[in-house]
C-alpha positions as CSV (number, residue, x, y, z in Angstrom):
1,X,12.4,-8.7,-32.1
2,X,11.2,-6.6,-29.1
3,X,12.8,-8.0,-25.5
4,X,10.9,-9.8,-23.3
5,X,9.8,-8.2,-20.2
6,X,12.5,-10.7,-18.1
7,X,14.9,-9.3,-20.1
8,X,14.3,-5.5,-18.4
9,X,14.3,-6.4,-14.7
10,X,16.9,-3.6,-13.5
11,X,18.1,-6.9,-10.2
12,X,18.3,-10.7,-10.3
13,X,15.7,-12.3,-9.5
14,X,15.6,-15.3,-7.2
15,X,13.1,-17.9,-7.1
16,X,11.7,-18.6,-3.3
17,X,8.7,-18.9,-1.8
18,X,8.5,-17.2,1.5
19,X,5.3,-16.4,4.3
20,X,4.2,-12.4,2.7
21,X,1.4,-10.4,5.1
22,X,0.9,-6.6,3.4
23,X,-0.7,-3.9,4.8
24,X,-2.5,-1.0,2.4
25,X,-2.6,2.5,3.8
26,X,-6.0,3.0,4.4
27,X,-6.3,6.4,3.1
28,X,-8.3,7.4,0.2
29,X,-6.5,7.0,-2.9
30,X,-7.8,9.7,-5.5
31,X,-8.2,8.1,-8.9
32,X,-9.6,8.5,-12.5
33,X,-11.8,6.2,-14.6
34,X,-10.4,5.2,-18.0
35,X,-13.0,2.8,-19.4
36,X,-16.2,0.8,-17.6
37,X,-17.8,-2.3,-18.7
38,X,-20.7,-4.7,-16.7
39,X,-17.8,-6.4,-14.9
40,X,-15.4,-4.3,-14.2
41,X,-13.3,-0.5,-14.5
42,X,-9.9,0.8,-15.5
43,X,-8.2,3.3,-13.2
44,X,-5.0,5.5,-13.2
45,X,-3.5,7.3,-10.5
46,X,-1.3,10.1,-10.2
47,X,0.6,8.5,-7.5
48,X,1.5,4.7,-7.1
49,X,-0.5,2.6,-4.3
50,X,1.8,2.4,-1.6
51,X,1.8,-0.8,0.7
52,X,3.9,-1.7,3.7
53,X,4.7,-5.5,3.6
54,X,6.6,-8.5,6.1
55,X,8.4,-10.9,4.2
56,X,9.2,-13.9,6.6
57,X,12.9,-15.2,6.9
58,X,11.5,-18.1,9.1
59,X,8.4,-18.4,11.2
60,X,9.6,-16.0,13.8
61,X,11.6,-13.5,11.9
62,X,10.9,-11.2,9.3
63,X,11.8,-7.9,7.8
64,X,9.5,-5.0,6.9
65,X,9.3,-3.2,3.4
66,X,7.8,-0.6,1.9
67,X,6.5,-0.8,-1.5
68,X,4.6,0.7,-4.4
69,X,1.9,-1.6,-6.2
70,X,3.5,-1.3,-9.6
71,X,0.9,-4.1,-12.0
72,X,-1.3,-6.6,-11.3
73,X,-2.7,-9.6,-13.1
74,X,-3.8,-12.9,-13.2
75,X,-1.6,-15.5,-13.3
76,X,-1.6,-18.9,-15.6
77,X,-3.3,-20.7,-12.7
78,X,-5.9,-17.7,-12.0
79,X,-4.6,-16.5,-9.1
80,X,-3.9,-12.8,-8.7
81,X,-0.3,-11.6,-9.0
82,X,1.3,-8.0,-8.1
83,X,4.1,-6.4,-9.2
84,X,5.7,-4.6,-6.1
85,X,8.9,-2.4,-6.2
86,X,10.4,-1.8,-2.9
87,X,11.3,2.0,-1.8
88,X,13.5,3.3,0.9
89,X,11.6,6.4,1.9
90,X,7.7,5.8,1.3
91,X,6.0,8.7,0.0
92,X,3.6,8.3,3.2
């Protein structure tokens, strides 16, 4: 029986729900199409999407991450969801 994807998280993970605000660089990303349809288009990169973020401890203090956009989805109630891995020295 294959493992589930919780199963292959390398850290804990903690459930909270904390104020987010993240900024993408807005440079051109370079990219190549995989497949098109009417509604929509598959892309791959050669480099992740990097994206700075504040996570809020509190309404006055926060902390600042970098991050690279590693999926995205949508989740059981439709809204998006993103898979972001934090990085010590961004790429940028």
């Amino acid at each position: 029986m294959p493992e589930s994807n919780e199963n292959k998280r390398q850290a804990q993970r903690i459930s909270e729900k904390k104020k987010v605000e993240f900024f993408v660089d807005a440079d051109i990303v370079k990219a190549e199409s995989m497949d098109t349809s009417e509604t929509g288009i598959r892309i791959v990169t050669t480099k992740p999407i990097q994206i700075s973020m504040r996570i809020y401890q509190n309404e006055s203090t926060w902390i600042d991450y970098q991050a690279n956009l590693c999926w995205a989805g949508k989740s059981e109630s439709e809204n998006m969801a993103y898979g972001l891995e934090f990085v010590e020295e961004p790429d940028w």
